[in-house]
Structures are given as C-alpha cells and as structure tokens.
N, C-alpha and C positions, 0 to 999 in steps of 0.2 A: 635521391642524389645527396641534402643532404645528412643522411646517414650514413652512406660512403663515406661523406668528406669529414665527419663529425669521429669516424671509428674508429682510426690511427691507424688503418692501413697505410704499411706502408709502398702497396702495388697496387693496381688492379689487373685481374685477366678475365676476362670477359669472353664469352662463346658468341662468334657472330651474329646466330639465330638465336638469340638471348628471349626474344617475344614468341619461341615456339615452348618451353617450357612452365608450364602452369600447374603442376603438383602441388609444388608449397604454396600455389600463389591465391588470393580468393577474388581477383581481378582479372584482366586483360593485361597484358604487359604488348605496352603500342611502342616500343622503341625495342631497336635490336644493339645487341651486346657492341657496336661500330658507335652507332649512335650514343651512347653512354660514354664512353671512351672521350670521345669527342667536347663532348660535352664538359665531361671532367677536368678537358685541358682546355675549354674558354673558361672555367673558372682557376684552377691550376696550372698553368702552362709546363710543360716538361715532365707533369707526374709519371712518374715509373707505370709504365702498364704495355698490355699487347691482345690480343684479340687472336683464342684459339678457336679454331674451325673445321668441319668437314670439306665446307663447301667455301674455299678459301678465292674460288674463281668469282664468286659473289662478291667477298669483303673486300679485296683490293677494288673492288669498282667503287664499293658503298664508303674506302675510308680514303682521307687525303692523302696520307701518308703510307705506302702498302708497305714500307720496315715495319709495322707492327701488326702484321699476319702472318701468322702459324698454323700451321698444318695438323689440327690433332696427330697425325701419325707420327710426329716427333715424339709424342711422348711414349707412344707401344713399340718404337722401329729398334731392332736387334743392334741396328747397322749405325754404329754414331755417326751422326750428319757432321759433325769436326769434331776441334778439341775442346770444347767449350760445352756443356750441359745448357740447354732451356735455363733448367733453372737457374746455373754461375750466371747466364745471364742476365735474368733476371735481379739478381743480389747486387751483381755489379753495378745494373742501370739503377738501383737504391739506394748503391754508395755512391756512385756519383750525382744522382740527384742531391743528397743530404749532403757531400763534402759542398758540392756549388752552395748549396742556401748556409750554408755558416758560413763560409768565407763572406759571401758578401753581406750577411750578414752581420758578422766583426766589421768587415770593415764600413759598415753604412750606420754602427752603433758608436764607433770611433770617429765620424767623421758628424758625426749627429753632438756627438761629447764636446770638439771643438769646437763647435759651430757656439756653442753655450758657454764654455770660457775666453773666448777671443773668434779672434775673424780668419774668417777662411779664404783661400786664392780663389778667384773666377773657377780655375781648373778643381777647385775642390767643390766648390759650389755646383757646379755641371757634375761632377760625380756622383754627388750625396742623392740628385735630384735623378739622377740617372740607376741607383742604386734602389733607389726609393720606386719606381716605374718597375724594377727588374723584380724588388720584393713584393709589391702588389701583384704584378701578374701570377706569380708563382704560389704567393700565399692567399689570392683572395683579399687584400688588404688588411692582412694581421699584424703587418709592419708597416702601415701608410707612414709616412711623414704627416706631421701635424697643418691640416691647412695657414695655423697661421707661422709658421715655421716656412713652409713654402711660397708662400707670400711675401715675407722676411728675406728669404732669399733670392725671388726671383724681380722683387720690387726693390730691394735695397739697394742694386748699384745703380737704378734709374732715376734713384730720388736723388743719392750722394750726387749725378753727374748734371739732375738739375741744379742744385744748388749751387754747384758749382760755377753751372752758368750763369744763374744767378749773380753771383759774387762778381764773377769779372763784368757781365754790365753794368753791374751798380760799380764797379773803378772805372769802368770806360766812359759811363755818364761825369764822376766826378772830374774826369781830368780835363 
C-alpha cells in the first residue's frame, strides 16, 4: 500500500481477482484488486482509479461503489461502448481529481496566509477548518493545518466572547 501511495501514480486500476495472480509474487496476496481500491480511498478519498474484471458480477457485490467496474471486454471490444475511450476517461478523472486539490489547495494556502497577517471572518475561519478536513482526507494529512493553528482558531472566538463576559460583569458589579 504504501508503495502505491509513495509512487506518483497518478491512478490506479486494479483487476478484481488481484489475489489470483502470483507469478511475480513470492507470497500469497490475501486481498483482491476491490479490496486495495478501497483501501486507497480511506487513505485518499477521491483518488482516480477503477477496477478492471472478468468477472465483473463478483466486484459490484465486493465494491461500494459499482461506477468503478469495468468489464475487461472494454478494452478487446471492436464496438465503442460511446464517445468516450476507458482511457479519456480515465485522464479526465486525473484532471479533475488534480484541478479539485489545487484549487482548494490555493485557496486553503490563502486563507492559511491571512489567518498569519490579520484576522479572519467566523465564515473564513469555518472555511480554512473545512478545507483543511477536505485536504487531509485526500492527501493523508500532507496539508494538515498545524494543531496549534486549529486550536487558535477553533478556541479563539470562545475565549474573545469570555472575556468579554467578563468585562461586562465586572461593570455590572461596579455600578
């Protein structure tokens, strides 16, 4: 696993019965090509990948999601199944994975930038915090926010609005 996630792929496609092929291997491989898949997006959510098969009546049981089962015979069939090639499809679901993680990655690096020269809105604050959650899921935490950066933010307007309290009972007591 990771050596997948270590190798800059930037797909996977994986054969359902991935634990029936053992040539190269000098083990048992106890997980099937669904299984791996799977796996890759509770550490990566969204990464680009699909799961080609013979025996495709198997993988839709064995995966959550059955859009990412394919029929090996797409790729020997004379007869194009639409307008779209497997593999445009594939490139596309790469561009869009990569266009999502820079976008919000700009904007969670920009909003990371102010947060450090001045103060941010409530509505940016829930952003940045919400961006930060979006960039972990996807990267594995290679974009965490800094614990005490989230701390700062999710503790700061709670203290501001004690003190505040604060402040007015100590007038209320003096008057």
């Amino acid at each position: 696993m990771e050596e997948l996630l270590n190798s800059g792929a930037e797909a996977i496609i994986a054969d359902h019965r991935l634990n029936e092929y053992r040539d190269e291997v000098a083990g048992p491989i106890d997980y099937t090509g669904t299984q791996l898949l799977e796996r890759i997006w509770e550490i990566r959510k969204g990464f680009p990948g699909i799961v080609l098969t013979s025996h495709d009546d198997d993988a839709v049981q064995a995966i959550e999601n059955v859009n990412y089962v394919y029929s090996k015979e797409i790729l020997f069939t004379d007869k194009p199944v639409g307008q779209v090639t497997l593999a445009e499809k594939i490139r596309i679901q790469i561009e869009h994975y990569q266009a999502t993680l820079a976008k919000k990655s700009a904007r969670f690096h920009e909003l990371l930038e102010k947060s450090d020269t001045g103060e941010l809105t409530e509505a940016e604050e829930n952003e940045l915090l919400n961006l930060d959650s979006f960039l972990e899921s996807r990267l594995n935490n290679h974009n965490a926010l800094p614990p005490e950066k989230k701390s700062k933010l999710a503790v700061g307007k709670l203290d501001e609005l004690l003190n505040s309290t604060t402040e007015l009972l100590k007038a209320l007591k003096g008057q």
